[in-house]
C-alpha positions as CSV (number, residue, x, y, z in Angstrom):
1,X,18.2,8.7,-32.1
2,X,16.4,5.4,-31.7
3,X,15.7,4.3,-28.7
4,X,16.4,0.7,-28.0
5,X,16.1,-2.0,-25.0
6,X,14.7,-0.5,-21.7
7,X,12.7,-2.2,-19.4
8,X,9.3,-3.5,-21.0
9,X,6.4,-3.6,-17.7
10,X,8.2,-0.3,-16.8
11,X,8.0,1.4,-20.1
12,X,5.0,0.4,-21.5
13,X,2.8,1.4,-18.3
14,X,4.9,4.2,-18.3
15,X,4.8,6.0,-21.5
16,X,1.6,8.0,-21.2
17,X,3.1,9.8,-18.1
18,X,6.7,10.4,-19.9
19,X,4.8,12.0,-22.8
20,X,2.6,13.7,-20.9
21,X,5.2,15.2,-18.8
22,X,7.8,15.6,-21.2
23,X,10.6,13.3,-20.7
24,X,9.0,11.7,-24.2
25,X,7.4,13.6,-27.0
26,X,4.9,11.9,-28.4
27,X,6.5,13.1,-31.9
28,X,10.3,10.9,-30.9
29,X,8.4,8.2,-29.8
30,X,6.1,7.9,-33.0
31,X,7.3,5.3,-35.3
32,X,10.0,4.9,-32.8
33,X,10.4,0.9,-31.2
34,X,11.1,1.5,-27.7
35,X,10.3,-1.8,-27.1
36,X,12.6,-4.8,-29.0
37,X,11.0,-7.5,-26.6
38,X,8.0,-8.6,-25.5
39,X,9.8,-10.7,-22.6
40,X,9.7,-8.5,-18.8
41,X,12.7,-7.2,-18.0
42,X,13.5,-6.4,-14.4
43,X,15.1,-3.2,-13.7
44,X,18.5,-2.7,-12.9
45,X,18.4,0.3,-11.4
46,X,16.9,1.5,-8.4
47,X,16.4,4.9,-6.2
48,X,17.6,5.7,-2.7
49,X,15.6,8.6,-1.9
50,X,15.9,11.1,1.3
51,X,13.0,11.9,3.9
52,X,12.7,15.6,4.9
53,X,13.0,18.3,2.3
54,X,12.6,15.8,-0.4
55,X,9.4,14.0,0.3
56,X,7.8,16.0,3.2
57,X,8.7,19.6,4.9
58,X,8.5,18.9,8.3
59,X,5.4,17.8,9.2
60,X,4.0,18.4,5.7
61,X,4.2,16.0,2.9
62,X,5.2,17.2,-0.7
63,X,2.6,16.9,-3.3
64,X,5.3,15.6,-5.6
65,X,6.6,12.8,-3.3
66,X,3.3,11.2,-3.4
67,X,3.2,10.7,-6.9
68,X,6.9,10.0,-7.5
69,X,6.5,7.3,-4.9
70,X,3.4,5.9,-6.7
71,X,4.6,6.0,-10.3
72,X,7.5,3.6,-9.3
73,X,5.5,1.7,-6.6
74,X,3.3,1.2,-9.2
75,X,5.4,0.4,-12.2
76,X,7.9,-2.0,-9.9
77,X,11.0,-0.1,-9.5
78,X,12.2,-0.5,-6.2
79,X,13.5,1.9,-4.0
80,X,14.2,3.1,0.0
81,X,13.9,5.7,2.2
82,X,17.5,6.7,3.3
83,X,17.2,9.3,6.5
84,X,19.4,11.1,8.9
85,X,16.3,11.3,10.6
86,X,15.6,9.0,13.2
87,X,14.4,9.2,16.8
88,X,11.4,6.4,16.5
89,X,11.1,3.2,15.6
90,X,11.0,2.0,12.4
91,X,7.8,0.9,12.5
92,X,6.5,4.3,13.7
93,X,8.5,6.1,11.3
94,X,6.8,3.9,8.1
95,X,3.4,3.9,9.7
96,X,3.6,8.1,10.1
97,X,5.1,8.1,6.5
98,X,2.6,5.8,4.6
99,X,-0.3,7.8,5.7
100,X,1.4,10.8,4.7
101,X,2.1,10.0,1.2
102,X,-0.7,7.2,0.8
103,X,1.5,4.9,-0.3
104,X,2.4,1.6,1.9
105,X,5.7,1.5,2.7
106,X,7.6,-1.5,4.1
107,X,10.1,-1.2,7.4
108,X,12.6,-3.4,5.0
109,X,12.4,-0.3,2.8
110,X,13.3,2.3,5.1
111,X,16.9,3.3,6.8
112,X,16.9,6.0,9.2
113,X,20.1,7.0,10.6
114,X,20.5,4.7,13.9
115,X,19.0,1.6,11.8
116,X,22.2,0.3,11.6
117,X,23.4,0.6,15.2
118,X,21.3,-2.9,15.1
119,X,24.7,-4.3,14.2
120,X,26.5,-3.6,17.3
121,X,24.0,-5.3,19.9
122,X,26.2,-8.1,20.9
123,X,29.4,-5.6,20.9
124,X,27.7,-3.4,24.4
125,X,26.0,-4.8,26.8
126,X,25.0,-0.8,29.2
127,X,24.4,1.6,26.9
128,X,23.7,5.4,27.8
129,X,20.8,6.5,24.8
130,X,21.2,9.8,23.8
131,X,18.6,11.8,22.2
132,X,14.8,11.6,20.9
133,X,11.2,13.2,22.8
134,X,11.4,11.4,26.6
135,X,12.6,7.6,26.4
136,X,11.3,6.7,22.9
137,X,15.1,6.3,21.8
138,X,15.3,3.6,24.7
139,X,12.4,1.9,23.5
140,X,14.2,1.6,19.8
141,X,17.4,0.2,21.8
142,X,15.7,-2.3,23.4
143,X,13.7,-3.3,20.2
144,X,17.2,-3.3,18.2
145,X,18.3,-6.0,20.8
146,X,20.2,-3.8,23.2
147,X,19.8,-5.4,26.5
148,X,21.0,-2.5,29.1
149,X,19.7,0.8,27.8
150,X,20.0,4.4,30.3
151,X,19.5,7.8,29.6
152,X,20.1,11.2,31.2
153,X,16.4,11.0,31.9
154,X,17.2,8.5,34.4
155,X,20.6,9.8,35.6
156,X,19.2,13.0,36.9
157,X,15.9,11.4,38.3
158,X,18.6,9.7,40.4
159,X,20.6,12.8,41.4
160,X,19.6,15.9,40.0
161,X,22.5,17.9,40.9
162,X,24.9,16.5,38.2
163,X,22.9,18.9,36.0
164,X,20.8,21.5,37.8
165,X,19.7,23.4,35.0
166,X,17.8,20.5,33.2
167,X,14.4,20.6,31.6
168,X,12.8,17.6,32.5
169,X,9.1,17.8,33.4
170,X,7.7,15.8,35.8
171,X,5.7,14.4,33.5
172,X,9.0,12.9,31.7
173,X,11.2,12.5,35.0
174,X,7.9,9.7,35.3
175,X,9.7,7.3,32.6
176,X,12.9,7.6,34.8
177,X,14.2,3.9,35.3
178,X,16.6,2.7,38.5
179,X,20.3,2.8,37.6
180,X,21.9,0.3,38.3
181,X,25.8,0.2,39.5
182,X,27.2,-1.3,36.5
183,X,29.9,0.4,34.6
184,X,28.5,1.7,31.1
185,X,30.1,0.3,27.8
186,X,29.4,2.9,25.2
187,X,27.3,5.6,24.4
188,X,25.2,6.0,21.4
189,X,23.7,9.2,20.1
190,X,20.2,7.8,18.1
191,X,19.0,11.3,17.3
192,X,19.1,15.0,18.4
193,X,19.8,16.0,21.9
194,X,16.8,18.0,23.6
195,X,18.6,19.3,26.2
196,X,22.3,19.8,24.8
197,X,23.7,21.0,28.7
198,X,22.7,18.1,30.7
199,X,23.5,15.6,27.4
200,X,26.8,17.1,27.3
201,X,27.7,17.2,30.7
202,X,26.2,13.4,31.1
203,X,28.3,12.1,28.3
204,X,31.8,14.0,29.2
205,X,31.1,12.7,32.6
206,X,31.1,8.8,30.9
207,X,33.8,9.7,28.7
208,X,36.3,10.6,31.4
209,X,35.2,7.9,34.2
210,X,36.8,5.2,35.0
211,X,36.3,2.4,33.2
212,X,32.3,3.5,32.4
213,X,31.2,4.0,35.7
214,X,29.1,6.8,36.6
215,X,30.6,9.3,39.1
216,X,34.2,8.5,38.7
217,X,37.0,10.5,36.8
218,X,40.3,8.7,35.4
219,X,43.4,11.2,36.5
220,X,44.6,11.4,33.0
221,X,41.2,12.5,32.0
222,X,41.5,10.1,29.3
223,X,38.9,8.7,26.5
224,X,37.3,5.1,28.2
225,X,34.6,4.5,26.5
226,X,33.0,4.7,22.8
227,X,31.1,7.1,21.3
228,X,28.8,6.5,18.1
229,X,26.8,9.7,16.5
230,X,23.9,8.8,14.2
231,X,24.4,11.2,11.9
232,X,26.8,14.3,11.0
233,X,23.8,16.8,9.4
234,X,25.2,19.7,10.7
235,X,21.7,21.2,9.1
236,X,18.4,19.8,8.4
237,X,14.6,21.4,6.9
238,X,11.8,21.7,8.6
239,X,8.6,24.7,7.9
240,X,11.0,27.2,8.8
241,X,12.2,29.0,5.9
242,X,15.9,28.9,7.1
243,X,17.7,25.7,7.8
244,X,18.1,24.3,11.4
245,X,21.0,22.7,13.4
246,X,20.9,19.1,13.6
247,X,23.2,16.2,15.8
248,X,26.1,17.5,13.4
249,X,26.2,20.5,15.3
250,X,25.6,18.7,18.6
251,X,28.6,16.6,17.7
252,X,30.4,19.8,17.3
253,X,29.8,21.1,21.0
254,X,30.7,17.7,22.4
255,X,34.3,17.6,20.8
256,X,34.9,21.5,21.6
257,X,33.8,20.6,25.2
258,X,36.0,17.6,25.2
259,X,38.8,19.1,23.6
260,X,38.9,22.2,26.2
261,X,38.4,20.1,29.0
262,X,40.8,17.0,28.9
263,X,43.2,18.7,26.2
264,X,42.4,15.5,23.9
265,X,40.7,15.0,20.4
266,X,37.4,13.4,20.9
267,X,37.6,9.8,19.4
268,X,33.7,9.3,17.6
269,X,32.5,6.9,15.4
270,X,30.1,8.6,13.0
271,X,27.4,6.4,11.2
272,X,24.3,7.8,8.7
273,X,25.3,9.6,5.5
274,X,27.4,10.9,3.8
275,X,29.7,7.8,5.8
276,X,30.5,5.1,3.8
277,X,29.3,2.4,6.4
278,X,25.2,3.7,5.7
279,X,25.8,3.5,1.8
280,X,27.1,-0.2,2.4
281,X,24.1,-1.4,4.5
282,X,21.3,0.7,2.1
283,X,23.3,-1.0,-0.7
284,X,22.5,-4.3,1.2
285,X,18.9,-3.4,1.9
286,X,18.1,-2.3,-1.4
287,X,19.5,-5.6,-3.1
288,X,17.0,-7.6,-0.7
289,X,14.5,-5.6,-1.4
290,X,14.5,-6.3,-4.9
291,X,14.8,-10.1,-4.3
292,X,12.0,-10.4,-2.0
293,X,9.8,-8.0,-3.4
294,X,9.7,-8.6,-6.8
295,X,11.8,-11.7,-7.6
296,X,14.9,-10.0,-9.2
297,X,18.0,-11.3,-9.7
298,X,21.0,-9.9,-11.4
299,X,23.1,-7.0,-10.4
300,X,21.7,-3.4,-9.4
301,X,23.9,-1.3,-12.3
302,X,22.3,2.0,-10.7
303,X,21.2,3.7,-7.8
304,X,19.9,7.2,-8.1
305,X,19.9,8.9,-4.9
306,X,17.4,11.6,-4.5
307,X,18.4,14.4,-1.5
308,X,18.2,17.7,-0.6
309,X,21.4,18.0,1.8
310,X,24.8,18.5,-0.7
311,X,26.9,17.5,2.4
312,X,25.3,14.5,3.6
313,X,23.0,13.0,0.7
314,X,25.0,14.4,-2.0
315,X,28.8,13.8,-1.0
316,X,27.8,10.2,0.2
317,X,25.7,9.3,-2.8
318,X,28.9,10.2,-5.2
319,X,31.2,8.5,-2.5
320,X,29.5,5.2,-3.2
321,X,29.2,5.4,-6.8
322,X,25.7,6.5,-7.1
323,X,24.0,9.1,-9.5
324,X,23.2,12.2,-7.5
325,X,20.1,14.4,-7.8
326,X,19.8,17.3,-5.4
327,X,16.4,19.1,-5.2
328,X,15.4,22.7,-4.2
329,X,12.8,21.7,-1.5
330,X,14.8,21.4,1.1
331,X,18.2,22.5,2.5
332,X,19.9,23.8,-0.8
333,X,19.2,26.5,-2.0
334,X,20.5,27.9,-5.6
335,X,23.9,29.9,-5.3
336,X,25.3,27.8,-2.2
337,X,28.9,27.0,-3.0
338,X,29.3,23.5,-3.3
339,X,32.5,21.5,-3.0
340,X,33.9,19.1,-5.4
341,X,32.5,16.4,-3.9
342,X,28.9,17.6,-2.8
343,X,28.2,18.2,-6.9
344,X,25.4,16.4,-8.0
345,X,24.8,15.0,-11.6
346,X,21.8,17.3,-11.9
347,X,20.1,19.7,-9.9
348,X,15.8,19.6,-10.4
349,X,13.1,21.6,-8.8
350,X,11.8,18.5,-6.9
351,X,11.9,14.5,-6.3
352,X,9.1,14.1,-9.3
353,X,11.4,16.0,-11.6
354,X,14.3,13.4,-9.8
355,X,12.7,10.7,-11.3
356,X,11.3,11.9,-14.5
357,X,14.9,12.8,-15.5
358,X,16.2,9.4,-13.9
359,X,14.1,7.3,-16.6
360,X,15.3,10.0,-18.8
361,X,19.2,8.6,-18.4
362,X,17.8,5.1,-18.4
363,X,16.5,5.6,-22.2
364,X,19.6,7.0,-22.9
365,X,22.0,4.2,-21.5
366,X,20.6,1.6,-23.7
C-alpha cells in the first residue's frame, strides 16, 4: 500500500514519533511518499476527549494524557475536553487541569457537563442549585448569567427542620444567603448532590408546591416546575479501584422518590453525554475552536472521541456520528457486556494509544 495525501505540518513533525512508536515502520515508510504536497493542509479531523479515567484518575493525572495532549497541541490538531464532570467553574476546572498535564488549555476548549445550562439564563429567573462542595455551584450560576440562584444550603440555614438530619457545618451554613419569598422557577442539578436526604427532600418539596413556592403543596401533588440533571453517569472513576455512583444514580433516587410519593413519572430534562443536546454544542465548540485557533476553514469530516464510560462517552459519541475509542483506565473494564450501542470502534490500553491509532485511520482514509 502507498500512502497518499494526509496532512503535511502534521505528518512531517509527526513521523519520528509514529515510527518510533509503531503506528509507521520505518521499513513502509522508506521509499514511500507520504507527502504529495508541499502546501499545509489543515486537518479535518479533530478529538473530543473525556476528563477522568482517560486523562487523570481522580486527583492524579495519567502519564499518557500528558503526552497525547502535547503531540497534538503541538502538531495543531485541535481538540476539547468533553466532561460529565463539573461542579467549578470553567476557569477553575482549566486552571486545575493545565497544571496537571502541563499543557495550557483554553476555557473555549473545555465542556463540562453544566456548561451548557449557559443557554437557559434568560428562560429562569430563581433557580434552586443543586450540588457541588458548599455554594461553589452558585458561584458558576451566577457567572453563567443566572440572576436568582438558592440552594439547600440556604433553605435550611432559614429553617432547619425541613431536613433535620442534614450535614451542614457551621462553617458552610456561613455561606447561607436570605431567601427571599419569590416563587422558584426551575431547578438545576450542576453536579453531584453531597447530601442526597436533604437535596431530595428540598427538590420534592419544589416539585410539588404550588406554583414554585417554598412551603406549599399543590393537592394533586402534581409536577410544577422543571427539573434539568447535568449528567446521567450512573458511574464514574476515581483512585478507588471499583467504580463510584455518580448524579445518574442521584437522578435515580429522585424519580423513585417521586414516583412513590405523588404516584407520577418524574418529568427531567437530562443534558451532558451520552444526550444528543451536549454532542450538538461540543460539535459547535470544537468547529470554533478550529477557526479561532488556528485559522481553519472547511468542514470537520471527523471527530474521534476518546472515553472511558461505554454508557455515556461511548453510546453518545456513536449517537452523533463520531468514531469511538474506549480505554481501560477508567470505568471499563475488559469482559463488561456492552450493548449495541455502547461498542466502540476500538478498544486501546490508554488515550496515547487513542491517538496513535487515530492517525493510524487517518493514513488509511486517504
Amino acid at each position: 500500500m502507498i500512502y497518499t495525501t494526509i496532512h503535511t505540518t502534521f505528518l512531517r513533525r509527526c513521523l519520528p514519533t509514529l515510527i518510533k512508536s509503531g503506528v509507521l515502520s520505518a521499513t513502509k515508510v522508506a521509499g514511500r511518499r507520504l507527502l504529495t504536497t508541499e502546501t499545509d493542509v489543515a486537518p479535518n479531523f479533530a478529538f473530543a476527549f473525556d476528563i477522568d479515567g482517560v486523562l487523570v484518575r481522580g486527583a492524579k493525572p495519567l502519564a499518557e494524557g500528558k503526552k497525547a495532549l502535547k503531540l497534538l497541541q503541538e502538531h495543531k490538531v485541535p481538540w476539547v475536553l468533553l466532561t460529565n464532570g463539573g461542579g467549578k467553574s470553567e476557569v477553575a476546572r482549566v486552571t486545575d487541569l493545565s497544571e496537571k498535564l502541563d499543557i495550557e488549555i483554553s476555557t473555549k476548549q473545555f465542556i463540562q457537563s453544566h456548561t451548557p445550562f449557559r443557554r437557559l439564563v434568560d428562560n429562569y429567573s430563581k433557580v434552586l442549585v443543586v450540588g457541588g462542595d458548599v455554594d461553589t455551584c452558585r458561584h458558576v450560576a451566577e457567572g453563567y448569567g443566572f440572576k436568582h440562584c438558592t440552594m439547600s444550603l440556604d433553605i435550611i440555614a432559614a429553617q432547619r427542620s425541613i431536613w433535620p438530619f442534614h450535614r451542614f457545618s457551621p462553617d458552610e451554613l456561613r455561606h447561607a444567603r436570605p431567601l427571599s419569598e419569590d416563587a422558584f422557577d426551575a431547578i438545576l442539578v450542576f453536579n453531584d448532590s453531597r447530601d442526597w436526604g436533604c437535596d431530595t427532600q428540598v427538590i420534592v418539596d419544589l416539585l410539588t408546591s404550588e406554583g414554585g413556592k417554598l412551603g406549599t403543596k399543590n393537592s394533586t401533588l402534581e409536577q410544577t416546575l422543571p427539573i434539568y440533571f447535568s449528567n446521567n453517569d450512573l458511574l464514574w472513576a476515581n483512585e478507588y479501584h471499583l467504580p463510584r455512583f455518580g448524579q445518574g444514580a442521584f437522578r435515580t433516587c429522585i424519580e423513585k422518590v417521586f414516583k412513590d410519593y405523588t404516584g407520577r413519572d418524574l418529568q427531567a430534562t437530562i443534558i451532558g453525554k451520552p444526550y444528543l443536546f451536549t454532542y450538538e454544542y461540543a460539535h459547535g465548540v470544537l468547529n470554533e475552536w478550529r477557526q479561532e485557533t488556528f485559522g481553519y476553514d472547511g468542514k470537520l469530516k471527523r471527530v474521534y472521541m476518546v472515553g472511558d464510560n461505554p454508557a455515556s462517552d461511548i453510546t453518545g459519541g456513536n449517537g452523533y456520528g463520531w468514531y469511538s475509542i474506549l480505554v481501560r483506565t477508567g470505568v471499563f473494564k475488559d469482559g463488561d457486556k456492552l450493548d449495541a450501542a455502547a461498542k466502540p470502534k476500538v478498544v486501546v490500553d490508554n488515550v496515547l494509544e487513542a491517538v496513535m491509532h487515530a492517525i493510524q485511520n487517518e493514513i488509511k482514509l486517504k
